[in-house]
mmCIF file as gemmi writes it, N, C-alpha and C atoms, coordinates in Angstrom:
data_model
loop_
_atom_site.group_PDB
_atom_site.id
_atom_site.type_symbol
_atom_site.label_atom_id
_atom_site.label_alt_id
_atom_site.label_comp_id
_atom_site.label_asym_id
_atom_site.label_entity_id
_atom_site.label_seq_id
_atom_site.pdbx_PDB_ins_code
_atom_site.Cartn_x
_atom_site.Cartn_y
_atom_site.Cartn_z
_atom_site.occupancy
_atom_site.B_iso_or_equiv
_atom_site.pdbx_formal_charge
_atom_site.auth_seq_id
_atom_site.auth_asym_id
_atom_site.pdbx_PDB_model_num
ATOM 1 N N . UNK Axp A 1 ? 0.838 -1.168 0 1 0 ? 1 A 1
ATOM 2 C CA . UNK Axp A 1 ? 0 0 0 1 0 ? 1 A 1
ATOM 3 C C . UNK Axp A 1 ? 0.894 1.246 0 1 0 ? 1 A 1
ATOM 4 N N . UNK Axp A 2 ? 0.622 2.047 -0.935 1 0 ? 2 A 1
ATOM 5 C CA . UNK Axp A 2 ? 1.526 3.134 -0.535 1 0 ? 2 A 1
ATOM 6 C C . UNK Axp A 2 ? 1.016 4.234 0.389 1 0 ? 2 A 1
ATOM 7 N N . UNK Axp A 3 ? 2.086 4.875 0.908 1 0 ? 3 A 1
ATOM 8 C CA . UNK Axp A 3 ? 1.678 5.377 2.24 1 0 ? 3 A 1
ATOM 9 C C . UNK Axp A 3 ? 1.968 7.252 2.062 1 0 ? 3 A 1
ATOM 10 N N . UNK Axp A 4 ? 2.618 7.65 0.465 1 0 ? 4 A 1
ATOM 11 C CA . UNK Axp A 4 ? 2.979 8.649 0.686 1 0 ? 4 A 1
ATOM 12 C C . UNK Axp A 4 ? 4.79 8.65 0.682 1 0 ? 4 A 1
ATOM 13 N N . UNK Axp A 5 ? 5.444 9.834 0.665 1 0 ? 5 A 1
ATOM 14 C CA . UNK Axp A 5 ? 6.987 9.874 0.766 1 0 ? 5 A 1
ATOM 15 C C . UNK Axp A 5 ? 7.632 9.949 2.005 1 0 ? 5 A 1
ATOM 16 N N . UNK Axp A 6 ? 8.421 9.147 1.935 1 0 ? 6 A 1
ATOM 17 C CA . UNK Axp A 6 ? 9.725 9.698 3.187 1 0 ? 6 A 1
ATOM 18 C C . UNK Axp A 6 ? 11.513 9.726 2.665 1 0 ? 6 A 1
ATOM 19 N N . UNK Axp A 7 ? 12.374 10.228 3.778 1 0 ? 7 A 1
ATOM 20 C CA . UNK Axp A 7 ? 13.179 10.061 3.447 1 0 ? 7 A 1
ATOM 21 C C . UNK Axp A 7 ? 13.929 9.063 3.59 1 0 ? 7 A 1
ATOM 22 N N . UNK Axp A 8 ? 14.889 8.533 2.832 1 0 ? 8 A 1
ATOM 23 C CA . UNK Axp A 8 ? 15.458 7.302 3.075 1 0 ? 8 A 1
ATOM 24 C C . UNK Axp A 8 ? 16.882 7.509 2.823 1 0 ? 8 A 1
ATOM 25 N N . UNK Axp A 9 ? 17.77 6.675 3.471 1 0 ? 9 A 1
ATOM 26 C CA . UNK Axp A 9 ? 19.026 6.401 3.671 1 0 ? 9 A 1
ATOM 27 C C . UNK Axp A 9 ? 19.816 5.325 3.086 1 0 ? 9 A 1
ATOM 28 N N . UNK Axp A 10 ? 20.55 5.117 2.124 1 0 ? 10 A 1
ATOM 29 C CA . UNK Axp A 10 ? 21.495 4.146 1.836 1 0 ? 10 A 1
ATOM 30 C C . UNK Axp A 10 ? 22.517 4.004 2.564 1 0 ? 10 A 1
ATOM 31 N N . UNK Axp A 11 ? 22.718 2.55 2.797 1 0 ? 11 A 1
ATOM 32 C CA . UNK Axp A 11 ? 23.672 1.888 3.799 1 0 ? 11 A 1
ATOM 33 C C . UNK Axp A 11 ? 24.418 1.482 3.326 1 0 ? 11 A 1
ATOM 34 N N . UNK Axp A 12 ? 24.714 1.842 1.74 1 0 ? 12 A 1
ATOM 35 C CA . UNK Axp A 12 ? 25.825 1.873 1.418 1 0 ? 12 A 1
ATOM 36 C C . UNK Axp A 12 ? 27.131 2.851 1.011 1 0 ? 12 A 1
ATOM 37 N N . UNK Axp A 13 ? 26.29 3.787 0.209 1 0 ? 13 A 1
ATOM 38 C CA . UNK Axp A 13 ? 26.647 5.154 0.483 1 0 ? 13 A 1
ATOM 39 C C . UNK Axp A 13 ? 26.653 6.049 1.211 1 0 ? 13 A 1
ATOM 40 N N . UNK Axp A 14 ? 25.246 6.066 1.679 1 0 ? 14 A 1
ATOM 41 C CA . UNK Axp A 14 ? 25.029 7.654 3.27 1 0 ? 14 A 1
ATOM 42 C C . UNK Axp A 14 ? 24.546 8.139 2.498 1 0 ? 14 A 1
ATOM 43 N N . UNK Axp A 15 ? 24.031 8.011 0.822 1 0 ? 15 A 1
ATOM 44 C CA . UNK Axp A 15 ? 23.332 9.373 0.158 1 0 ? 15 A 1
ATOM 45 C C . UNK Axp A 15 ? 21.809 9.011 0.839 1 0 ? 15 A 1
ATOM 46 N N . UNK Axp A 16 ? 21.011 10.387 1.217 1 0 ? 16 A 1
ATOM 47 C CA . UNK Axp A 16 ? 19.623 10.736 1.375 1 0 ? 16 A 1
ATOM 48 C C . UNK Axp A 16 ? 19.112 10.901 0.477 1 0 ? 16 A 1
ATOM 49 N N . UNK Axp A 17 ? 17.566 10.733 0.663 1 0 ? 17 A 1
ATOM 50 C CA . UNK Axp A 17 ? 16.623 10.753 -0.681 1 0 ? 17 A 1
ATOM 51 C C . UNK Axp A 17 ? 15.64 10.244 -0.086 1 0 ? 17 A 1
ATOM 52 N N . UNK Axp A 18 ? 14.132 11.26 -1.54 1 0 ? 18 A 1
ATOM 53 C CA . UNK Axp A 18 ? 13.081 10.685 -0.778 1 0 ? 18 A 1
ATOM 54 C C . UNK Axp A 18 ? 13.142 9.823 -1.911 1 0 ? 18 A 1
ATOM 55 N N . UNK Axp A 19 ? 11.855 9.047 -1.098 1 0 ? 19 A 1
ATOM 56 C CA . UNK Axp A 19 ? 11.415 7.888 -1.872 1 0 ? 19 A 1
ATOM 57 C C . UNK Axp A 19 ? 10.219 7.449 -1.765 1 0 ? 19 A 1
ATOM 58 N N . UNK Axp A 20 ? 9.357 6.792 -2.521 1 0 ? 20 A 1
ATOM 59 C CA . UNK Axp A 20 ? 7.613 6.126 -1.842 1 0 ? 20 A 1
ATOM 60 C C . UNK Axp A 20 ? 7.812 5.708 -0.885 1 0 ? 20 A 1
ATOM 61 N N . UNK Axp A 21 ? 6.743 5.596 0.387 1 0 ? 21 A 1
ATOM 62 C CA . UNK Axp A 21 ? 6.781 4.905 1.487 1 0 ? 21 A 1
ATOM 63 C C . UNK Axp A 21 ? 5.817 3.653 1.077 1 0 ? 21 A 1
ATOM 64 N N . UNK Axp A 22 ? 6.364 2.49 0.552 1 0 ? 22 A 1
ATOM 65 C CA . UNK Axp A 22 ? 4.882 1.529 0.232 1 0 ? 22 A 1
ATOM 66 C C . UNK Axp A 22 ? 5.3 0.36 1.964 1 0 ? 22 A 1
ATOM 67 N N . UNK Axp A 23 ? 4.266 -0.074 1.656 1 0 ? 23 A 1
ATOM 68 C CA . UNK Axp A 23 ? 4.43 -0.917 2.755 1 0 ? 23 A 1
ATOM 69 C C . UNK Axp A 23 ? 5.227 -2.415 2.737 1 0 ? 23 A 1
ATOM 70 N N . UNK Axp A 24 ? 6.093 -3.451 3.842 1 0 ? 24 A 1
ATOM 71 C CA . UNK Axp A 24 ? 6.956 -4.042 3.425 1 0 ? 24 A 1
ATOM 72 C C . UNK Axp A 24 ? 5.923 -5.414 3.89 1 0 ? 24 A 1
ATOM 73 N N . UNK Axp A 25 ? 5.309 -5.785 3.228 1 0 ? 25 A 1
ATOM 74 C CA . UNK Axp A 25 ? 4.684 -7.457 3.691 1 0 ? 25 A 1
ATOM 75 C C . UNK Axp A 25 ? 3.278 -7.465 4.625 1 0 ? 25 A 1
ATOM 76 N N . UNK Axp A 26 ? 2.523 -6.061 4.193 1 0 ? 26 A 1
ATOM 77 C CA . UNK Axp A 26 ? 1.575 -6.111 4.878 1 0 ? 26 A 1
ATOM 78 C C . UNK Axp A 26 ? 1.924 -6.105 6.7 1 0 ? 26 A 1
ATOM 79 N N . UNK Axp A 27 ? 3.457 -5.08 6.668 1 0 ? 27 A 1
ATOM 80 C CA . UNK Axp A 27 ? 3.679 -4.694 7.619 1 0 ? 27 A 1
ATOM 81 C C . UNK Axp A 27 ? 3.859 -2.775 7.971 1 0 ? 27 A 1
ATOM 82 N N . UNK Axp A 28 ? 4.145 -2.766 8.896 1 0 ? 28 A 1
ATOM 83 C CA . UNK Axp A 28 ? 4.51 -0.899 9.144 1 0 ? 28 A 1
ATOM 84 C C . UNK Axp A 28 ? 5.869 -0.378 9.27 1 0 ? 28 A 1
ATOM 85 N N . UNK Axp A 29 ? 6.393 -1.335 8.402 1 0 ? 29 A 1
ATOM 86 C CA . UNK Axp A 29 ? 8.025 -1.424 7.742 1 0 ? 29 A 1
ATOM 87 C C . UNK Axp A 29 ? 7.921 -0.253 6.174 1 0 ? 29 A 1
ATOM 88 N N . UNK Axp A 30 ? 8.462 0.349 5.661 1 0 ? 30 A 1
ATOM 89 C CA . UNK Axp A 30 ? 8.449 0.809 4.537 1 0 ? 30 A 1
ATOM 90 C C . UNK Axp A 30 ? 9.392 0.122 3.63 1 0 ? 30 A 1
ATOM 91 N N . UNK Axp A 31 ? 8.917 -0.468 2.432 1 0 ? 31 A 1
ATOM 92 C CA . UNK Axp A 31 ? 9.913 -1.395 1.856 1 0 ? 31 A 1
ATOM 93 C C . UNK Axp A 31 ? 11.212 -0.637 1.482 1 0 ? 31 A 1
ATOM 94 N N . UNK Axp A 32 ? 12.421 -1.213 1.153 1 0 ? 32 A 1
ATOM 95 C CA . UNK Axp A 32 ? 13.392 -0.085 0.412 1 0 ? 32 A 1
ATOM 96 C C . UNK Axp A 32 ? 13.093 -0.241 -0.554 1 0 ? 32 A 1
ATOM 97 N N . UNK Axp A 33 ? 13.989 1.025 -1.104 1 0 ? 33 A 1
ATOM 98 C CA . UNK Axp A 33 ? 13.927 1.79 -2.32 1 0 ? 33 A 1
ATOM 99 C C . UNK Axp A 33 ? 14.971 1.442 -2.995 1 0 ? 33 A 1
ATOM 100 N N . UNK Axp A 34 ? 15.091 1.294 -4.248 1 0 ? 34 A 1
ATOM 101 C CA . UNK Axp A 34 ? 16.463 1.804 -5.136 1 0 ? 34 A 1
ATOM 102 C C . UNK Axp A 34 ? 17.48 3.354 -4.661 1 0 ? 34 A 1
ATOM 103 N N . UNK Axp A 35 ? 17.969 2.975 -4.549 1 0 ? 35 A 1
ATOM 104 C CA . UNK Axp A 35 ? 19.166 4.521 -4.004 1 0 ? 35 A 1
ATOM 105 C C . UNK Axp A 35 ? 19.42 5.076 -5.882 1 0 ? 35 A 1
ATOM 106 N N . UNK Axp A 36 ? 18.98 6.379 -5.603 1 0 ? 36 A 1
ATOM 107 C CA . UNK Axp A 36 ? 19.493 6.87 -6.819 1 0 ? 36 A 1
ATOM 108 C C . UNK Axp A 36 ? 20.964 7.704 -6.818 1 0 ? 36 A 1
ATOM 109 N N . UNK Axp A 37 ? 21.827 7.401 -6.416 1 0 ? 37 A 1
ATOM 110 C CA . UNK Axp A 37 ? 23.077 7.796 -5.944 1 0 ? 37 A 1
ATOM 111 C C . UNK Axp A 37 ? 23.73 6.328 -6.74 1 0 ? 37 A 1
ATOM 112 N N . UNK Axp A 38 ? 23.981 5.46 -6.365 1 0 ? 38 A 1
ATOM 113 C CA . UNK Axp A 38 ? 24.934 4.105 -5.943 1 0 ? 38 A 1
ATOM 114 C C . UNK Axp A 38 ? 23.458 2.881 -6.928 1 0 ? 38 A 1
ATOM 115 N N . UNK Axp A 39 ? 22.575 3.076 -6.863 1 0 ? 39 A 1
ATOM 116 C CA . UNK Axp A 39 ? 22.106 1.696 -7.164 1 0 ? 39 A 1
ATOM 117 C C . UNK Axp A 39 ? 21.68 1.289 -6.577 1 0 ? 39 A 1
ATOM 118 N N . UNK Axp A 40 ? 21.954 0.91 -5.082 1 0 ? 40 A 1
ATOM 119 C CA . UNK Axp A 40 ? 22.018 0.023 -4.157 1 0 ? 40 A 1
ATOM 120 C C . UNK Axp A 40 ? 20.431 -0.072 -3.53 1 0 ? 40 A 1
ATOM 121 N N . UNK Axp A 41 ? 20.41 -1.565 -3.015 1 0 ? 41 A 1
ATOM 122 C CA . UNK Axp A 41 ? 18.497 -1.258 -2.525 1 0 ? 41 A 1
ATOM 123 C C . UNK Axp A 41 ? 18.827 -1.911 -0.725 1 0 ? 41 A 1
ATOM 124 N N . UNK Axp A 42 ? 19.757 -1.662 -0.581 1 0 ? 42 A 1
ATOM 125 C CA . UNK Axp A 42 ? 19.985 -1.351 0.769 1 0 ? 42 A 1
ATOM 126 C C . UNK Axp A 42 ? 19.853 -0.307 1.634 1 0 ? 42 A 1
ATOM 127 N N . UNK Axp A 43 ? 18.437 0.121 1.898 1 0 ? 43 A 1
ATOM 128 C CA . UNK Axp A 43 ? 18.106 1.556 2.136 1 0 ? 43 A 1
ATOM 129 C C . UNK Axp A 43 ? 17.123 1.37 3.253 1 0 ? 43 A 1
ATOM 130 N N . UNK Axp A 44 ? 17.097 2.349 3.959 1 0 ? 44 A 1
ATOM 131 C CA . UNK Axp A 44 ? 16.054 2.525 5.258 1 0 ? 44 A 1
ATOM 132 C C . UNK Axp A 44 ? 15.558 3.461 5.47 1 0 ? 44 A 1
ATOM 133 N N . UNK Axp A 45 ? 14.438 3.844 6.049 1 0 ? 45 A 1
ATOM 134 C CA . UNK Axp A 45 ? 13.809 5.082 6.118 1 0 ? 45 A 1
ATOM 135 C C . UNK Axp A 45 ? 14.989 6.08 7.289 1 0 ? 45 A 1
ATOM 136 N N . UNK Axp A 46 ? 15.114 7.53 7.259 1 0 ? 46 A 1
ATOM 137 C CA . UNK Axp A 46 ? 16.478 7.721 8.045 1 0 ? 46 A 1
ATOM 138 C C . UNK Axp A 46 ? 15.252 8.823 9.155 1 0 ? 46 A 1
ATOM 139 N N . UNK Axp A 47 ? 13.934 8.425 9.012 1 0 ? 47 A 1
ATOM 140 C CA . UNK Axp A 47 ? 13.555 9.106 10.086 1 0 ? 47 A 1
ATOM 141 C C . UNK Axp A 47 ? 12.474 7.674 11.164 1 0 ? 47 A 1
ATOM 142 N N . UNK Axp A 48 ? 12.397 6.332 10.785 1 0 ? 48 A 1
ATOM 143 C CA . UNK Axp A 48 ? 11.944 5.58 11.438 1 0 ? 48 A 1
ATOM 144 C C . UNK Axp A 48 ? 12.087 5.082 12.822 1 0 ? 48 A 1
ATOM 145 N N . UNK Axp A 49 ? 13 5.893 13.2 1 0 ? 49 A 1
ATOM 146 C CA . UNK Axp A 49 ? 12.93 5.953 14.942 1 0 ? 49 A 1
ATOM 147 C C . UNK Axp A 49 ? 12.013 7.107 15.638 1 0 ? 49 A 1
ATOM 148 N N . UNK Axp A 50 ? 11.049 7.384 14.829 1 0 ? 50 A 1
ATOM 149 C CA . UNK Axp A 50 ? 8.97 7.92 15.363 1 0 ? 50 A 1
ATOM 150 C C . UNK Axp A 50 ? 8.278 6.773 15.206 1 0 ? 50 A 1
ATOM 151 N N . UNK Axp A 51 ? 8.383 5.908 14.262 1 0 ? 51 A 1
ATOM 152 C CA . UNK Axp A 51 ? 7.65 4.984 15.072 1 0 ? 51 A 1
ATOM 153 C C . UNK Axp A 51 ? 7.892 3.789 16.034 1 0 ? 51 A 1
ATOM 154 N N . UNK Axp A 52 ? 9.546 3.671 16.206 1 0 ? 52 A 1
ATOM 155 C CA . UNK Axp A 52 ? 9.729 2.945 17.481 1 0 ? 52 A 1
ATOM 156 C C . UNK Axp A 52 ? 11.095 3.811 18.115 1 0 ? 52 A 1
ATOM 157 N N . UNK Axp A 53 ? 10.399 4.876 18.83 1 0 ? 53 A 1
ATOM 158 C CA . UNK Axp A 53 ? 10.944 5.683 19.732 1 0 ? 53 A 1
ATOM 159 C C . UNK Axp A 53 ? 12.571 5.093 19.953 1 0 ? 53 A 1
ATOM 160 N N . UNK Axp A 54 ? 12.773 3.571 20.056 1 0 ? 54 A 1
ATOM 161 C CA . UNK Axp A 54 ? 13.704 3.437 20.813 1 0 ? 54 A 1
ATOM 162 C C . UNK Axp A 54 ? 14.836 2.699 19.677 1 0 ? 54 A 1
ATOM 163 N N . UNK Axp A 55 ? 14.2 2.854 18.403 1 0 ? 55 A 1
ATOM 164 C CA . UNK Axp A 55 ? 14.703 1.898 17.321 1 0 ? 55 A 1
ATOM 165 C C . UNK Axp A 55 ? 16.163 2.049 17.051 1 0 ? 55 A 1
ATOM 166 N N . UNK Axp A 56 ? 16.069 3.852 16.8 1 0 ? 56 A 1
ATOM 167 C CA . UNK Axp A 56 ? 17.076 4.273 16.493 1 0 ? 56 A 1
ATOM 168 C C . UNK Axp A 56 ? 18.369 3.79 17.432 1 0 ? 56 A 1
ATOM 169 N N . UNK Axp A 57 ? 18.086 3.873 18.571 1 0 ? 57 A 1
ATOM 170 C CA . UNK Axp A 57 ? 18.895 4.261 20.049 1 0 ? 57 A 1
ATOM 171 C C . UNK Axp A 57 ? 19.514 2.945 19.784 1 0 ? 57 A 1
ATOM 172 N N . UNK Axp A 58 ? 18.516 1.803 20.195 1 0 ? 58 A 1
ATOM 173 C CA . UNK Axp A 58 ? 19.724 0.47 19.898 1 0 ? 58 A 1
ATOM 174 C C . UNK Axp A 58 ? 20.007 -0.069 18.655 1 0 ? 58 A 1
ATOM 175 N N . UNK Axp A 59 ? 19.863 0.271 17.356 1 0 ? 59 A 1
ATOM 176 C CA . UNK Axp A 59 ? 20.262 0.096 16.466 1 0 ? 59 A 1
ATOM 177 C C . UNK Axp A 59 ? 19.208 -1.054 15.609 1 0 ? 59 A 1
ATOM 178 N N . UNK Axp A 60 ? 17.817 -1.485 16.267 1 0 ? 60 A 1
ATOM 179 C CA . UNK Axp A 60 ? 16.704 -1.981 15.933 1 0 ? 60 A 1
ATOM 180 C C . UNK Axp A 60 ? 16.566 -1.499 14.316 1 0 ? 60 A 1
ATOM 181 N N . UNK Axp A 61 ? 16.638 -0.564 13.748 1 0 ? 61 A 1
ATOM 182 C CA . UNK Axp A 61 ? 16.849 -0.123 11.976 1 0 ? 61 A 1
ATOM 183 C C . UNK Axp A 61 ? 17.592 -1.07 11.704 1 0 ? 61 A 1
ATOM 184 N N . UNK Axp A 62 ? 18.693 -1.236 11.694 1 0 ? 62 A 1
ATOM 185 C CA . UNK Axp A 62 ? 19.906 -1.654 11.089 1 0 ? 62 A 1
ATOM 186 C C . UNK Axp A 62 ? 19.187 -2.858 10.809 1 0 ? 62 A 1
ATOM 187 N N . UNK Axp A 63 ? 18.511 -3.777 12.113 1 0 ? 63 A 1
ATOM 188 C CA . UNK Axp A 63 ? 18.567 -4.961 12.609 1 0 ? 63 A 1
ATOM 189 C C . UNK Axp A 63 ? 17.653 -5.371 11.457 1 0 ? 63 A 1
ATOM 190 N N . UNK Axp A 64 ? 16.376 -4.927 11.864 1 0 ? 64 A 1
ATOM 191 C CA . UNK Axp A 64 ? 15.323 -5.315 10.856 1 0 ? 64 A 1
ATOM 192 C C . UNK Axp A 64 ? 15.457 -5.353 9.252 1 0 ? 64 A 1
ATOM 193 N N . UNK Axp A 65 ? 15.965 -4.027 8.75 1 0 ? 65 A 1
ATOM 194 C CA . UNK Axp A 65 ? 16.2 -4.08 7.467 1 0 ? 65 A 1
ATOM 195 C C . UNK Axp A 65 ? 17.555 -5.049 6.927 1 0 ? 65 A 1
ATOM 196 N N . UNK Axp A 66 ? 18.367 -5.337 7.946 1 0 ? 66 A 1
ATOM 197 C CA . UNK Axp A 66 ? 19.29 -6.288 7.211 1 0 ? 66 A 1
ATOM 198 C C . UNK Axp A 66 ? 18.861 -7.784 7.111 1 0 ? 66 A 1
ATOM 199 N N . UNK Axp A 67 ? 17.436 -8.064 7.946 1 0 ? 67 A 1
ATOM 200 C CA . UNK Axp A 67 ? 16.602 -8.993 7.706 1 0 ? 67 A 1
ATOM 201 C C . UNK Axp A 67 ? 15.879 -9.052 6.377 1 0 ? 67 A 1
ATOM 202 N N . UNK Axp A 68 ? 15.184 -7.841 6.491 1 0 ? 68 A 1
ATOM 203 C CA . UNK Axp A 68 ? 14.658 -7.222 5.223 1 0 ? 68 A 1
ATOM 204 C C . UNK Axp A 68 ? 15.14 -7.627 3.442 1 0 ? 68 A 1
ATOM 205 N N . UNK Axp A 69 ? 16.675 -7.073 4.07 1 0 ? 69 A 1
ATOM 206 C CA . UNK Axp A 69 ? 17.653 -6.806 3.042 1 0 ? 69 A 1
ATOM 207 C C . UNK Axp A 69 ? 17.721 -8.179 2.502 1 0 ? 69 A 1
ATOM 208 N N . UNK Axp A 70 ? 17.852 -9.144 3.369 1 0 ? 70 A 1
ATOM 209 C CA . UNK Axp A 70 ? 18.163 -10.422 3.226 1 0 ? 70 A 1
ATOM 210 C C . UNK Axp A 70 ? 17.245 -11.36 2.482 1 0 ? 70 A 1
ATOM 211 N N . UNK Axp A 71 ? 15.912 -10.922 3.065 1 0 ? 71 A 1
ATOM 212 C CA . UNK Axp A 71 ? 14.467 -12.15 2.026 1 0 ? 71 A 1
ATOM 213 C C . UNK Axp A 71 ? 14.492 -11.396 0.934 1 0 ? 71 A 1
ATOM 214 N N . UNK Axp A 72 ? 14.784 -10.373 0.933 1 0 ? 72 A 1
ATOM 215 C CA . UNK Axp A 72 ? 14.653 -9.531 -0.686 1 0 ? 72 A 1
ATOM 216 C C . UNK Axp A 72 ? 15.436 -10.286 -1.605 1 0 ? 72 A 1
ATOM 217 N N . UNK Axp A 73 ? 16.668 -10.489 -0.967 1 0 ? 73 A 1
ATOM 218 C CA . UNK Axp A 73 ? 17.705 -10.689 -1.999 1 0 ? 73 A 1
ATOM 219 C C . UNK Axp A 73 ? 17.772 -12.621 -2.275 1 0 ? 73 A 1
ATOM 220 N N . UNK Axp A 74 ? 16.988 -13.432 -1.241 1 0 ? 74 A 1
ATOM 221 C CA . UNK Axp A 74 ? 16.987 -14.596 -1.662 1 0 ? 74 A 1
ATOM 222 C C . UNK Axp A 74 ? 15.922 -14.717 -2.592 1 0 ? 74 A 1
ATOM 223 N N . UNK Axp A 75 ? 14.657 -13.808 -2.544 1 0 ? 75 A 1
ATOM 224 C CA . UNK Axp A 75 ? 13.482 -14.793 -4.113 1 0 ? 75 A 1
ATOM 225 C C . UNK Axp A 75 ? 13.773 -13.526 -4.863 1 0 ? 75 A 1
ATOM 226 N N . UNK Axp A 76 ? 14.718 -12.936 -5.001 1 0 ? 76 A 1
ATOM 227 C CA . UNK Axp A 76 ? 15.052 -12.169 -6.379 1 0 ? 76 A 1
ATOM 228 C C . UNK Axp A 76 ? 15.994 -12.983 -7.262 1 0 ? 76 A 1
């Protein structure tokens, strides 16, 4: 479902950018994006520690999307 834009972060570069916010699996994950910098679809929303206050702090982003990162890249 798309949800509208946010900004997002590549974890491979550090370039910012917005991007669609669609939803990741019928969850309140925002799927990544293609990085238009690098290519790369290793990307995270760089303001998603509002919806888990504490995400940012222990590094819960990183965690999830390199899960993320991971089923993406096995049925592609």
């Amino acid at each position: 479902m798309f949800r509208g834009f946010t900004q997002f972060v590549c974890d491979d570069c550090g370039h910012k950018f917005t991007g669609p916010d669609m939803e990741w699996m019928c969850t309140v994950y925002p799927a990544p994006v293609k990085c238009a910098k690098c290519g790369g679809w290793h990307t995270y929303p760089s303001g998603f520690h509002v919806c888990l206050p504490l995400g940012g702090l222990f590094g819960w982003n990183k965690r999830i999307y390199r899960r993320i990162w991971k089923s993406r890249e096995e049925t592609v």
